[in-house]
N, C-alpha and C positions, 0 to 999 in steps of 0.2 A: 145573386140568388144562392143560399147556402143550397148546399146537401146534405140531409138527414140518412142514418143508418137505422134502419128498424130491425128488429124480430118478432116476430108472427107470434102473439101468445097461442095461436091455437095449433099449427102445421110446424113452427119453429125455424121457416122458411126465413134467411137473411136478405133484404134488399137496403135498396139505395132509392129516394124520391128525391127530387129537385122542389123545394117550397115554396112557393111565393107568399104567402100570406098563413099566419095561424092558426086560421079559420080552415083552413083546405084540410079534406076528409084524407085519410091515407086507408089505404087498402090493398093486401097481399097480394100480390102479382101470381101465385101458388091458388090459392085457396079462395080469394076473394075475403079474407075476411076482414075487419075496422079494428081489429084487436092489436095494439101492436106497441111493442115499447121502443122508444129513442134509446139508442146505445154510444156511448161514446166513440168519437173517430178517433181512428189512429193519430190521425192529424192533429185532431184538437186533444190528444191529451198532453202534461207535461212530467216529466220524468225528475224534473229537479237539477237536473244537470245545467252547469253554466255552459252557453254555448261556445263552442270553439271560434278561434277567430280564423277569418278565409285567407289570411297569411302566413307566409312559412316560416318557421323560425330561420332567427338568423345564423350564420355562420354555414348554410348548407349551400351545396351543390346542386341541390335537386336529386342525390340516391336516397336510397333506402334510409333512415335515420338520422339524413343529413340534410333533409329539409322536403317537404312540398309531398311527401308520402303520406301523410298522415297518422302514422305507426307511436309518434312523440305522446 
């Protein structure tokens, strides 16, 4: 079950609702009101960047710059 981020077109109150289906009404936790716009998650946005890989480079020790810091 995703999680939706709204804002309250009327109070501008930010929440969070759990959805189960499309059809389900949303409604301010604030105010009460059905006004409300989907906002992009942090989560679901992408920035472009290629992801890193969860390996260290070679040749380190595990210090600072020398592998497993992530500083590279």
């Amino acid at each position: 079950m995703p999680i939706y981020e709204y804002l309250c077109d009327d109070c501008d109150t930010r929440f969070e609702k759990i959805v189960i289906n499309k059809q389900q009404e949303i409604a301010c936790p604030k105010c009460a009101s059905k006004k409300a716009s989907i906002q992009l998650s942090v989560f679901a946005t992408a920035n472009g960047a290629s992801a890193k890989s969860s390996t260290p480079p070679s040749g380190g020790g595990g210090s600072c710059c020398g592998g497993g810091c992530g500083c590279n």
